[in-house]
NUBADREN-747484 format. One record per residue (C-alpha): residue number from 1; x, y, z. Coordinates in steps of 0.02 Angstrom, whole numbers. Example, Ala and Ser with C-alpha at 12.3 -4.5 7.8 and 13.67 -1.06 7.14 Angstrom:
REM NUBADREN-747484
<atom><nr>1</nr><c1>615</c1><c2>-225</c2><c3>390</c3></atom>
<atom><nr>2</nr><c1>684</c1><c2>-53</c2><c3>357</c3></atom>
REM end
This chain:
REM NUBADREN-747484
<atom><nr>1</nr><c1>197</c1><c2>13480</c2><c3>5354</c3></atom>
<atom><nr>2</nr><c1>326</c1><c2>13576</c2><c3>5447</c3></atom>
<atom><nr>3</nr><c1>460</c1><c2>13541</c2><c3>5540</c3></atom>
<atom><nr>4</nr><c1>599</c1><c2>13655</c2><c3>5630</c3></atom>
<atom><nr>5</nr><c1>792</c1><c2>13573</c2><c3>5664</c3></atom>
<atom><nr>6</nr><c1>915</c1><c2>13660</c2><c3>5732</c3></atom>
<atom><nr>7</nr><c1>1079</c1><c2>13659</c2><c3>5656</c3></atom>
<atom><nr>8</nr><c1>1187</c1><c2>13736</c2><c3>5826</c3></atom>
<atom><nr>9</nr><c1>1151</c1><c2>13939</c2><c3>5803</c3></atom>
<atom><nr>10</nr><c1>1026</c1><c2>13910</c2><c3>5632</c3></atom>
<atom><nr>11</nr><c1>850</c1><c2>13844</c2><c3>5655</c3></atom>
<atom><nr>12</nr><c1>784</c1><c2>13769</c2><c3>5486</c3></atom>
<atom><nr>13</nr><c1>608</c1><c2>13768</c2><c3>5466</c3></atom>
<atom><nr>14</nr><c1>562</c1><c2>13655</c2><c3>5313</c3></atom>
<atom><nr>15</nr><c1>380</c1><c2>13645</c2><c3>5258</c3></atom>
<atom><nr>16</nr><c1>341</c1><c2>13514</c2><c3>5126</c3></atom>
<atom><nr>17</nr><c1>225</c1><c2>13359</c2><c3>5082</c3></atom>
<atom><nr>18</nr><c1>255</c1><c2>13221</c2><c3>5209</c3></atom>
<atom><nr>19</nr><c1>366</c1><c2>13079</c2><c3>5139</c3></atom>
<atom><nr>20</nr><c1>453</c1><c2>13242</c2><c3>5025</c3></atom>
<atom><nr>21</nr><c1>644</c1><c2>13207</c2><c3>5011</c3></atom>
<atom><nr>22</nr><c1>632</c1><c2>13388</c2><c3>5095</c3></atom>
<atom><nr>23</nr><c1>643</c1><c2>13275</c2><c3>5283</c3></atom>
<atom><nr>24</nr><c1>819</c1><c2>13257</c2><c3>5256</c3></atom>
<atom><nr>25</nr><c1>846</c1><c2>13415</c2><c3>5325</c3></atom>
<atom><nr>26</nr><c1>745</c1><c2>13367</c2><c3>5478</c3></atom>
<atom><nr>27</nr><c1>832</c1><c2>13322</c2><c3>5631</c3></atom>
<atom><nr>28</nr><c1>850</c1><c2>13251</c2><c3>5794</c3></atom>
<atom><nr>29</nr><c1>996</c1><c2>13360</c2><c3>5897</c3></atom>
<atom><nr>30</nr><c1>952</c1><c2>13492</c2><c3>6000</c3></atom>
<atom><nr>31</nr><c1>1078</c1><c2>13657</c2><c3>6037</c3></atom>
<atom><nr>32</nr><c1>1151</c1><c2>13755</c2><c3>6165</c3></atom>
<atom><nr>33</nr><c1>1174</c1><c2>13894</c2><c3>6046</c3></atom>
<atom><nr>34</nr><c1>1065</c1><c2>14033</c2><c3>6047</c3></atom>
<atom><nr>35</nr><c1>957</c1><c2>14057</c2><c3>5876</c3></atom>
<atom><nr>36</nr><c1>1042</c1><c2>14200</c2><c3>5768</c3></atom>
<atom><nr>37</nr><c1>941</c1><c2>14154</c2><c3>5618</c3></atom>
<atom><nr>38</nr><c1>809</c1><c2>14050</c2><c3>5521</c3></atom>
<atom><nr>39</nr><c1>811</c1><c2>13989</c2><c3>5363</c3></atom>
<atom><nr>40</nr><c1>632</c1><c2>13944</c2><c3>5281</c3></atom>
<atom><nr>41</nr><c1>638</c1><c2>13806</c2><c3>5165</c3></atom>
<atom><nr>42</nr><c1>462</c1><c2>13784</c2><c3>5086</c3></atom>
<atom><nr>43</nr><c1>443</c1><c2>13656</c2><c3>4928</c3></atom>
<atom><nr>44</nr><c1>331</c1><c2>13658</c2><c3>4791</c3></atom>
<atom><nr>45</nr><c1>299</c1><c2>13494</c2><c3>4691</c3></atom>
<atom><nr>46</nr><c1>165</c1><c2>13554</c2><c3>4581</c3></atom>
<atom><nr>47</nr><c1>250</c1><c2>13698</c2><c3>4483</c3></atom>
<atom><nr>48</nr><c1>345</c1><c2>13690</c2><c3>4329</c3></atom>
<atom><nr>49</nr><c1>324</c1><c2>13578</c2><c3>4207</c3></atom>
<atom><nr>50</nr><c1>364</c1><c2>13400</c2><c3>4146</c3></atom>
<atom><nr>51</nr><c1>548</c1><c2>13355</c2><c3>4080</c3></atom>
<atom><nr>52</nr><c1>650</c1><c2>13187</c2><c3>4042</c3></atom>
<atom><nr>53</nr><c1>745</c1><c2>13146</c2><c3>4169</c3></atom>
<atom><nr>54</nr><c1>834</c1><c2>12990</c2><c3>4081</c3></atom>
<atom><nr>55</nr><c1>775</c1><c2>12856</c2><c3>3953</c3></atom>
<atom><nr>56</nr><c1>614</c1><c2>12812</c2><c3>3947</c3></atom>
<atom><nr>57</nr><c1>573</c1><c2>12903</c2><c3>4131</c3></atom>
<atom><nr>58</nr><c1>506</c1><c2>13057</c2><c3>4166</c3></atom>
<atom><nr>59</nr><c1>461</c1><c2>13163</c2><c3>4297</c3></atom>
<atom><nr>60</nr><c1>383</c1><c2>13350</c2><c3>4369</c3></atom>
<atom><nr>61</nr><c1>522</c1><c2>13478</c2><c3>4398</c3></atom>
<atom><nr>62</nr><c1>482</c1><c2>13545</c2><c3>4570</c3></atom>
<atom><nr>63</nr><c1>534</c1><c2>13716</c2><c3>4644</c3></atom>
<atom><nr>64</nr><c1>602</c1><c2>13762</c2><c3>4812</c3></atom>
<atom><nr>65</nr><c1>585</c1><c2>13945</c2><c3>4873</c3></atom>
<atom><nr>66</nr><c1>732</c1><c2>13976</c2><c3>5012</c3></atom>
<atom><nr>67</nr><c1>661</c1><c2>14145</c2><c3>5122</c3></atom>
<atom><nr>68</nr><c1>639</c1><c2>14280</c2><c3>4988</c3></atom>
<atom><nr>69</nr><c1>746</c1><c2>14186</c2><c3>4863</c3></atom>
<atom><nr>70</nr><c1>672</c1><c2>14155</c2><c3>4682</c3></atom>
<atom><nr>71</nr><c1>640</c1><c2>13998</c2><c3>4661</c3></atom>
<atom><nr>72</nr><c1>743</c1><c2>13854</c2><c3>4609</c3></atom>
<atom><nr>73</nr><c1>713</c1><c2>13713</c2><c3>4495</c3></atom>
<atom><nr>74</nr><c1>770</c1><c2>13532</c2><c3>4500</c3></atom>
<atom><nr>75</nr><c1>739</c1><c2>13388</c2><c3>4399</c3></atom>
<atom><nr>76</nr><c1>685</c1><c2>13302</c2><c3>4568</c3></atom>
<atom><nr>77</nr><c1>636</c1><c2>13295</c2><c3>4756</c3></atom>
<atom><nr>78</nr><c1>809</c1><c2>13203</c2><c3>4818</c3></atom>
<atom><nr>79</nr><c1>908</c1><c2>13346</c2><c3>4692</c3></atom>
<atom><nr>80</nr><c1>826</c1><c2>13482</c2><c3>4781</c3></atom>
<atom><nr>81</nr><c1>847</c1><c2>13396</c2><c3>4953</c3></atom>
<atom><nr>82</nr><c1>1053</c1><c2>13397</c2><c3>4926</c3></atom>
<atom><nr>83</nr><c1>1056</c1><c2>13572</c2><c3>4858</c3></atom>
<atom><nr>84</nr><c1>935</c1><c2>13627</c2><c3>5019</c3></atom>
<atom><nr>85</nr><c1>1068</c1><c2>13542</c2><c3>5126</c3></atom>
<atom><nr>86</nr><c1>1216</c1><c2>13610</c2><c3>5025</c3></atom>
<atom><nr>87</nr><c1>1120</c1><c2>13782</c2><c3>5051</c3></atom>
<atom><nr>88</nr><c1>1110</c1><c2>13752</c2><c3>5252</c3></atom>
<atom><nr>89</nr><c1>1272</c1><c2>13688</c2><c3>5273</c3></atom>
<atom><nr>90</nr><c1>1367</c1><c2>13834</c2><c3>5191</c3></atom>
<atom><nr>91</nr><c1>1253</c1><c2>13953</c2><c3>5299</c3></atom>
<atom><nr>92</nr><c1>1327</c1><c2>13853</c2><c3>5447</c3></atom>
<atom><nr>93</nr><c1>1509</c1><c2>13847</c2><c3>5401</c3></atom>
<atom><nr>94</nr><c1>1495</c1><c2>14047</c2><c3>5354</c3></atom>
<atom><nr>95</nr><c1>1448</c1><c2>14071</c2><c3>5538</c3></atom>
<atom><nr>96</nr><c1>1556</c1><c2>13953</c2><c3>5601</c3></atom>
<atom><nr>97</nr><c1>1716</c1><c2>14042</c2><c3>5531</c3></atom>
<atom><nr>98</nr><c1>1670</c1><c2>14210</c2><c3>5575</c3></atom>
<atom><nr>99</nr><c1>1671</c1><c2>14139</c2><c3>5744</c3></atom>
<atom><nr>100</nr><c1>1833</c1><c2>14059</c2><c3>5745</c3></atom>
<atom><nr>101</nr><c1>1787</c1><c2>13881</c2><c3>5716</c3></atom>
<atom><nr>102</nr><c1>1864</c1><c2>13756</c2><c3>5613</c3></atom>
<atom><nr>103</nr><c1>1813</c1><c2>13603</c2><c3>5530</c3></atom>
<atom><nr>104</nr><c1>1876</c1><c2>13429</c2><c3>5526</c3></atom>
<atom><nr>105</nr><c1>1827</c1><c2>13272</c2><c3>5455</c3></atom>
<atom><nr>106</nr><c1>1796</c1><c2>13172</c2><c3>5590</c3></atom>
<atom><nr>107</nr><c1>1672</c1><c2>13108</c2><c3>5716</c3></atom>
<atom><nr>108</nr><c1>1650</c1><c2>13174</c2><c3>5877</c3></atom>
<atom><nr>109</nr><c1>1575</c1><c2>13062</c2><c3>6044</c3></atom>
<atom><nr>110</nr><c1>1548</c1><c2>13091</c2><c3>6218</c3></atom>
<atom><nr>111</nr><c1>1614</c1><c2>12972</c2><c3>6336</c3></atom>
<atom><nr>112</nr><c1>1599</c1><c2>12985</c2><c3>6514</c3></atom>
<atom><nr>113</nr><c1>1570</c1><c2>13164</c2><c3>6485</c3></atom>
<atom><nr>114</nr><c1>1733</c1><c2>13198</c2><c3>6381</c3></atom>
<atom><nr>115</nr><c1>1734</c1><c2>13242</c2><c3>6197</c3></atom>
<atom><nr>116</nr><c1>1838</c1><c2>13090</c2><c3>6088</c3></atom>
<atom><nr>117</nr><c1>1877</c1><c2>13141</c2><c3>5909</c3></atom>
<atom><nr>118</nr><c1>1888</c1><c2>12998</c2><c3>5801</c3></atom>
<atom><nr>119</nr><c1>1981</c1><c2>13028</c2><c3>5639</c3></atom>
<atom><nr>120</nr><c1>2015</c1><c2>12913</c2><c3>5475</c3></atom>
<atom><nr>121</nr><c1>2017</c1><c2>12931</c2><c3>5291</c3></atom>
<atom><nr>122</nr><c1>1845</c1><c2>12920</c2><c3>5208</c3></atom>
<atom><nr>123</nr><c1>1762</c1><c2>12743</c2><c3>5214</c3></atom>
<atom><nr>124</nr><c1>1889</c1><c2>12699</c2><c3>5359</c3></atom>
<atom><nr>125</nr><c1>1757</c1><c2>12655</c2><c3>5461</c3></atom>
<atom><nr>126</nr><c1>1692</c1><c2>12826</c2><c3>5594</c3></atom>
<atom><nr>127</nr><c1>1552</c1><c2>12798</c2><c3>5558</c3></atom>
<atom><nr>128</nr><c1>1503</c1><c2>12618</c2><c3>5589</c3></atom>
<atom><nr>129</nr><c1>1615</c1><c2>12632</c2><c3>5763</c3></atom>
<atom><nr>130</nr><c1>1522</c1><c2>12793</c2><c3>5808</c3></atom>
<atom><nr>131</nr><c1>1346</c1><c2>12693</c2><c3>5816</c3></atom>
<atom><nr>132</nr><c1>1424</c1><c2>12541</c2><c3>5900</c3></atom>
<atom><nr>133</nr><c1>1479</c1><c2>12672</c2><c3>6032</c3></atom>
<atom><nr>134</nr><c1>1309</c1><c2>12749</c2><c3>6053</c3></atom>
<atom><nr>135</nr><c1>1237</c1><c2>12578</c2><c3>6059</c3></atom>
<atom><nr>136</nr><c1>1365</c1><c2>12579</c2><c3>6217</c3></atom>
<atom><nr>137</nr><c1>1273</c1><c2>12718</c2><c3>6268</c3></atom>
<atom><nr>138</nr><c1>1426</c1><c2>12864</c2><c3>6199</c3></atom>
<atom><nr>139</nr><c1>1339</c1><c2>13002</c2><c3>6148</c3></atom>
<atom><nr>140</nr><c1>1321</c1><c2>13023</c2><c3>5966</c3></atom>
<atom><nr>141</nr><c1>1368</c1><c2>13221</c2><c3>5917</c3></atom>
<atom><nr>142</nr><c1>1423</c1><c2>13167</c2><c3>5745</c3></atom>
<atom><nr>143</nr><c1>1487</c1><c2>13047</c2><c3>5626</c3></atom>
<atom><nr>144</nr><c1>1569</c1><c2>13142</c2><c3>5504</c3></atom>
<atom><nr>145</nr><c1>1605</c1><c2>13327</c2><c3>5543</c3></atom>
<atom><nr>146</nr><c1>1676</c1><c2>13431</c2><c3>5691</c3></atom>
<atom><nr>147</nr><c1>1714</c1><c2>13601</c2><c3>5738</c3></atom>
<atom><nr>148</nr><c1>1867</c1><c2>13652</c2><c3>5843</c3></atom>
<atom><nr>149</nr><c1>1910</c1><c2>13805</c2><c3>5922</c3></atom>
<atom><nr>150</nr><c1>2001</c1><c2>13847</c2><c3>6074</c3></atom>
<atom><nr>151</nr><c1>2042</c1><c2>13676</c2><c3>6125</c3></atom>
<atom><nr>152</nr><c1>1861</c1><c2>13648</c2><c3>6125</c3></atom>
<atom><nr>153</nr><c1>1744</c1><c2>13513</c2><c3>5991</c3></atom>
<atom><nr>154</nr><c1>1550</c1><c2>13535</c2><c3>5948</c3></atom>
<atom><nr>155</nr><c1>1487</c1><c2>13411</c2><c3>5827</c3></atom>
<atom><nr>156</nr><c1>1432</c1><c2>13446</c2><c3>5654</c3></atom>
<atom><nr>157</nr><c1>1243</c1><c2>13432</c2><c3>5633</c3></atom>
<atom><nr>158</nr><c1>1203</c1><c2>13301</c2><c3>5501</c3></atom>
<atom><nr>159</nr><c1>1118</c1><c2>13143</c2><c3>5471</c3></atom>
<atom><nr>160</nr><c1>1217</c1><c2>12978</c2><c3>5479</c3></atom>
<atom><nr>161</nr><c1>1286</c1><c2>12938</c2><c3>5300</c3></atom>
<atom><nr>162</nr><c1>1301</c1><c2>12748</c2><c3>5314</c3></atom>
<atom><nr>163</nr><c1>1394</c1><c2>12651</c2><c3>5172</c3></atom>
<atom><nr>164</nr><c1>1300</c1><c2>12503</c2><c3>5113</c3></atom>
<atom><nr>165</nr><c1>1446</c1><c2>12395</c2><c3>5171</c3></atom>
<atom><nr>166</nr><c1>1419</c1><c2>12437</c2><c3>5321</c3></atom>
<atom><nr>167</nr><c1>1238</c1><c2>12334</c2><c3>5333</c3></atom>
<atom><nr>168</nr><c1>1368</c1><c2>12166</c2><c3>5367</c3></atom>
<atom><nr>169</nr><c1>1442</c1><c2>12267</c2><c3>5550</c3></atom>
<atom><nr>170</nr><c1>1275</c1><c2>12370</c2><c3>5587</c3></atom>
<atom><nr>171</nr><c1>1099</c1><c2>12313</c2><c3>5636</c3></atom>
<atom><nr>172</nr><c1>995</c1><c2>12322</c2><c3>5491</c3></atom>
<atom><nr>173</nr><c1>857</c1><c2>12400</c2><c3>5602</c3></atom>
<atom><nr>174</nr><c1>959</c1><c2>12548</c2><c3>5551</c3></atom>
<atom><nr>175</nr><c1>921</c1><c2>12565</c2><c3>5375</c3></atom>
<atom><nr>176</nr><c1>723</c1><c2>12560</c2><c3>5394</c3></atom>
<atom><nr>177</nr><c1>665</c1><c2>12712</c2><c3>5314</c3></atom>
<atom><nr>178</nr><c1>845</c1><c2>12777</c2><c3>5268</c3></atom>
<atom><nr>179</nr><c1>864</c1><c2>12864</c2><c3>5091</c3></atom>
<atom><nr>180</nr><c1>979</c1><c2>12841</c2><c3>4995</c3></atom>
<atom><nr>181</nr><c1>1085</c1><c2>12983</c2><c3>4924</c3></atom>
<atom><nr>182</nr><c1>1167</c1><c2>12993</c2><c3>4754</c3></atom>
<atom><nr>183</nr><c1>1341</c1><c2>12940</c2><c3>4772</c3></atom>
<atom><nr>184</nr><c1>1460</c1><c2>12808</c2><c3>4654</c3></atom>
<atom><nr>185</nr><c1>1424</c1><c2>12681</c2><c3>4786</c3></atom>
<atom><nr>186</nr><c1>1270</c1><c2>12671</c2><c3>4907</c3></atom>
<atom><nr>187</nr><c1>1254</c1><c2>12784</c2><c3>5053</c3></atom>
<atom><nr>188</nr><c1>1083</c1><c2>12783</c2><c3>5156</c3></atom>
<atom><nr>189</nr><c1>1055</c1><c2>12958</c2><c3>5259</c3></atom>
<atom><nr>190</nr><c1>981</c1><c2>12936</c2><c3>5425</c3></atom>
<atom><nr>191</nr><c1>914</c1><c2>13014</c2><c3>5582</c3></atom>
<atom><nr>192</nr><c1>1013</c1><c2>12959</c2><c3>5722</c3></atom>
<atom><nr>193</nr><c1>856</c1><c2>13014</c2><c3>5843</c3></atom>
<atom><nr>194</nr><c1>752</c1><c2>12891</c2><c3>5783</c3></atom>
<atom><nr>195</nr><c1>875</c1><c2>12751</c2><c3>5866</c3></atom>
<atom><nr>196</nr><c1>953</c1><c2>12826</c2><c3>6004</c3></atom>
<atom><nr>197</nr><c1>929</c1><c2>12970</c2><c3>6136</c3></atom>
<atom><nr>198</nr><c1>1054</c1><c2>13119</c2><c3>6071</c3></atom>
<atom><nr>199</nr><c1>1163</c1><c2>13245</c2><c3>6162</c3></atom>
<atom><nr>200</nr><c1>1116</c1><c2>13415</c2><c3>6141</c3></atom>
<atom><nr>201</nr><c1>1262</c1><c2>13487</c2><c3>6033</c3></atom>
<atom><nr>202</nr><c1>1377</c1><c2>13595</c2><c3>6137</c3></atom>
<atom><nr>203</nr><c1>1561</c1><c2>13629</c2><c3>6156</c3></atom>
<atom><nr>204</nr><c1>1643</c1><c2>13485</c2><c3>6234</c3></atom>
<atom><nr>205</nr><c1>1838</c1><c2>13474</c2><c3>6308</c3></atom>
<atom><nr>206</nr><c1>1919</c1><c2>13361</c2><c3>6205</c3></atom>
<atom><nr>207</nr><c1>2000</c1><c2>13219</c2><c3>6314</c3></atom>
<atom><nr>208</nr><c1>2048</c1><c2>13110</c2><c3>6171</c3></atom>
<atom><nr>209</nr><c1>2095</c1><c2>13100</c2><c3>6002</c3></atom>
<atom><nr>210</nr><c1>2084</c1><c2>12934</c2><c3>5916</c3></atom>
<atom><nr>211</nr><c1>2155</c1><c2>12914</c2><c3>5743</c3></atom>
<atom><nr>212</nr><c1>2100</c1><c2>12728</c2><c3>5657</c3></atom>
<atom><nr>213</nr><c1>2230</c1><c2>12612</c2><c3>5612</c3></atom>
<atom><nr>214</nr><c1>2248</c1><c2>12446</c2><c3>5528</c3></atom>
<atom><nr>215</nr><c1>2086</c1><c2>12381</c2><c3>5526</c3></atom>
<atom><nr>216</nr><c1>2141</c1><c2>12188</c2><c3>5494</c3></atom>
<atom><nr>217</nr><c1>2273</c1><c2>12197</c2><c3>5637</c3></atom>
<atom><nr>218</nr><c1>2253</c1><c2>12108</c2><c3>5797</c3></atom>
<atom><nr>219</nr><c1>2139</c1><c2>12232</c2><c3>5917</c3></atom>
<atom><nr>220</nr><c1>2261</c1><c2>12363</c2><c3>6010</c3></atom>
<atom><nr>221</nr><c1>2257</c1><c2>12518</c2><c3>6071</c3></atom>
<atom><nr>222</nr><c1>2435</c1><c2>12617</c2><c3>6041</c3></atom>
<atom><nr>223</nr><c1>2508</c1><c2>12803</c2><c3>6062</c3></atom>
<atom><nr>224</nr><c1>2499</c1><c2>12940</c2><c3>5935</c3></atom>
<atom><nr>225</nr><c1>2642</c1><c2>13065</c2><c3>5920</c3></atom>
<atom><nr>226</nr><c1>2578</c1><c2>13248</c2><c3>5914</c3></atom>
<atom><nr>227</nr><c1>2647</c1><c2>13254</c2><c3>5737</c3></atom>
<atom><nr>228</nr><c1>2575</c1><c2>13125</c2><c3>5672</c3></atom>
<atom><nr>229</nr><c1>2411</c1><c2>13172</c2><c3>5746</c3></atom>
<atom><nr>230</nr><c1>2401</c1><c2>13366</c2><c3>5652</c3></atom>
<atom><nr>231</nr><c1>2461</c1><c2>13271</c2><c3>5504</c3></atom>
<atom><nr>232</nr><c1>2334</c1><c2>13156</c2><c3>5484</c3></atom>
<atom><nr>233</nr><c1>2218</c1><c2>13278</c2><c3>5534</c3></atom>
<atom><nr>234</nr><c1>2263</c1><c2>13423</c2><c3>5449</c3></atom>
<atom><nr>235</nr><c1>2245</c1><c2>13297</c2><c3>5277</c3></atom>
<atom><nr>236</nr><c1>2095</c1><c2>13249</c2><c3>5307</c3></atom>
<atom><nr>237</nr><c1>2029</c1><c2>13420</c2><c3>5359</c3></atom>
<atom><nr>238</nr><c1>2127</c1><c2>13538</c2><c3>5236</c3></atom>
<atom><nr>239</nr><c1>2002</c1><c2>13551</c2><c3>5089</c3></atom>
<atom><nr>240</nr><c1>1867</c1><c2>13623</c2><c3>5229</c3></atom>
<atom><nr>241</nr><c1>1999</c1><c2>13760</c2><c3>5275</c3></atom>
<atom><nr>242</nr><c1>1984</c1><c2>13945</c2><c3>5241</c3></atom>
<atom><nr>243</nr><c1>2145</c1><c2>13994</c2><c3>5357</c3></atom>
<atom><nr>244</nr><c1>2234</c1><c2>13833</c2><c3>5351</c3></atom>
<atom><nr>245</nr><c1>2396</c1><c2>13906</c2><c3>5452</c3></atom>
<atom><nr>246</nr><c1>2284</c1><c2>13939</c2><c3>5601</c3></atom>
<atom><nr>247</nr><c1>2192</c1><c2>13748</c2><c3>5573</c3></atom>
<atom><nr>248</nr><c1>2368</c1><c2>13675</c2><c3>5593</c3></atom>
<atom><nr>249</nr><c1>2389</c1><c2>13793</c2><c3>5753</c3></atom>
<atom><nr>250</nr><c1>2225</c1><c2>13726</c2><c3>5833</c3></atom>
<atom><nr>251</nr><c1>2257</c1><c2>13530</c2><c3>5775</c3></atom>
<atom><nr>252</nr><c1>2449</c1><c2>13564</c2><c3>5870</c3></atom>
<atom><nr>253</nr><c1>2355</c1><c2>13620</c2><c3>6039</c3></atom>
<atom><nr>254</nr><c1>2237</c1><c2>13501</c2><c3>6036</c3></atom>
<atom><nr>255</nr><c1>2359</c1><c2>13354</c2><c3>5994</c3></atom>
<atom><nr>256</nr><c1>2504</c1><c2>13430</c2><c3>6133</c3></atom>
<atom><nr>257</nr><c1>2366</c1><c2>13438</c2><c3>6258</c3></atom>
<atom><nr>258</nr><c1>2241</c1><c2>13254</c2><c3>6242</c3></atom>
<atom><nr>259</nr><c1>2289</c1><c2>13103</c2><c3>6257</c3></atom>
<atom><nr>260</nr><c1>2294</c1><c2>13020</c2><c3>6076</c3></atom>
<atom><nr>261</nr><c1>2296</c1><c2>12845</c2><c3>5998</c3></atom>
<atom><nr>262</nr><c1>2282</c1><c2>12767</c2><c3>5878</c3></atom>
<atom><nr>263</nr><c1>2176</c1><c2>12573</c2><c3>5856</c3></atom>
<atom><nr>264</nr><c1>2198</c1><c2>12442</c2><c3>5765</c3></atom>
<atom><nr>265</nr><c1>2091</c1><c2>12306</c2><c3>5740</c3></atom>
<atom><nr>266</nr><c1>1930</c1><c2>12392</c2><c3>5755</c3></atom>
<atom><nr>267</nr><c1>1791</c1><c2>12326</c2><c3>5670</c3></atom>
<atom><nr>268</nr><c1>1634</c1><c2>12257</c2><c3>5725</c3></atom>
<atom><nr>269</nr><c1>1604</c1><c2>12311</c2><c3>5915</c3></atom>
<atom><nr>270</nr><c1>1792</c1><c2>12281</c2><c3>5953</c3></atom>
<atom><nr>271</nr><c1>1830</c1><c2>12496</c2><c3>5911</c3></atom>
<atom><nr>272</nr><c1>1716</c1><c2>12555</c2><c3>6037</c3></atom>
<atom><nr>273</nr><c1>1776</c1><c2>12424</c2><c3>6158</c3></atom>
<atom><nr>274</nr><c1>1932</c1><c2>12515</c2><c3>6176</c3></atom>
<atom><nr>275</nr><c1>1883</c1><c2>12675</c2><c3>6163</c3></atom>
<atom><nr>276</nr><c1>1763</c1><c2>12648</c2><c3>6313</c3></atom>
<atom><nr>277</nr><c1>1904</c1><c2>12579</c2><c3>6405</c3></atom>
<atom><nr>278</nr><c1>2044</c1><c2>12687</c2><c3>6391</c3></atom>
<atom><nr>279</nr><c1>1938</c1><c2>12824</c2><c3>6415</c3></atom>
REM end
């Protein structure tokens, strides 16, 4: 089996067993960006040789060759799936600052043909809003990444990494044929294109920015001061920074030229609600 996804200017082509934890990589999302390079990811689950893996378990090592690379051993399919990713994304985010963007941990959605930033600590809840606002009919560019330059937003290409908490807000349609990933508490990786039709990823004008407030408050929708916007922001988004001073300068145009709010009371279908009707 193999497969090609294109992660905005890098097309991954990943040839493995079907059902190999390799499919992670696959995708959905289309791009606007013309192909610069490929990276071949081809996996080998018959090499090496057996090793313990934990008490009373074993399993084959298998080997991942990366373009002309030597290859790599893991003690499993799913380790050698998150270091293919790791591998991708850094490729990405190499490219991505020699071109001026800058990351931010966030999601990014298209609504009515504007790009919304929606922005919260980890676990605050982008992610589970983000698919209530596709099943709206937003358009889903990403759930947990975007890139900024210029005033401008293009969504991080990734699969949706849903919490398990989140199966009591989402429809548990969702999680068929998810995988879950290796984190203190369960988080299932999947391919928004097998629920929804996707945007192509391309730069979008941002014309909002939403932060996410108190979750437990009564529903509102309320201003954001530009300050408190590149603070929260630039918090969130610092540890992806290689030129932080010029990450705060693009978080201060965006936030002194977009309208931004913040909501409270969000949960449920309630956040993207509002969003679709501010917007």
């Amino acid at each position: 089996m193999t497969s090609v996804s294109r992660y905005l200017w890098l097309d991954v082509e990943v040839s493995a067993e079907s059902g190999d934890a390799l499919e992670l990589l696959q995708l959905s999302h289309a791009s606007t960006f013309p192909v610069e390079r490929t990276l071949r990811l081809a996996a080998d689950a018959s090499a090496g040789t057996e090793t313990n893996v934990g008490p009373d378990a074993s399993a084959g090592e298998v080997t991942l060759r990366v373009d002309a690379e030597e290859p790599r051993v893991f003690r499993d399919a799913l380790d050698r799936a998150e270091w293919a990713y790791g591998h991708v994304h850094n490729t990405l985010m190499d490219g991505a600052h020699d071109r001026g963007w800058h990351r931010i941990h966030a999601a990014l959605l298209e609504v009515r043909g504007v790009g919304v930033i929606v922005a919260g600590h980890s676990g605050a809840g982008k992610t589970s809003l983000a698919v209530h606002a596709a099943e709206r009919g937003a358009g889903l560019h990403s759930d947990e990444g975007v890139l900024l330059t210029a005033g401008r937003a293009v969504g991080l290409p990734r699969r949706l990494h849903m919490k398990d908490s989140a199966r009591a807000v989402l429809d548990p349609r969702l999680f068929e044929g998810a995988v879950e990933l290796r984190y203190p508490s369960p988080v299932w990786a999947v391919d928004p294109g097998v629920h929804w039709s996707l945007p192509v990823l391309r730069p979008l004008e941002i014309g909002a920015v939403v932060l996410l407030g108190d979750p437990e408050a009564a529903p509102a929708v309320r201003s954001a001061d530009a300050w408190s916007v590149v603070r929260d922001l630039a918090t969130e988004s610092s540890m992806f920074s290689r030129r932080p001073n010029a990450l705060v300068a693009e978080l201060s145009r965006v936030a002194n030229n977009t309208r931004c709010v913040v909501i409270d009371g969000y949960f449920g279908a309630r956040g993207a609600e509002c969003i679709d009707a501010f917007v």
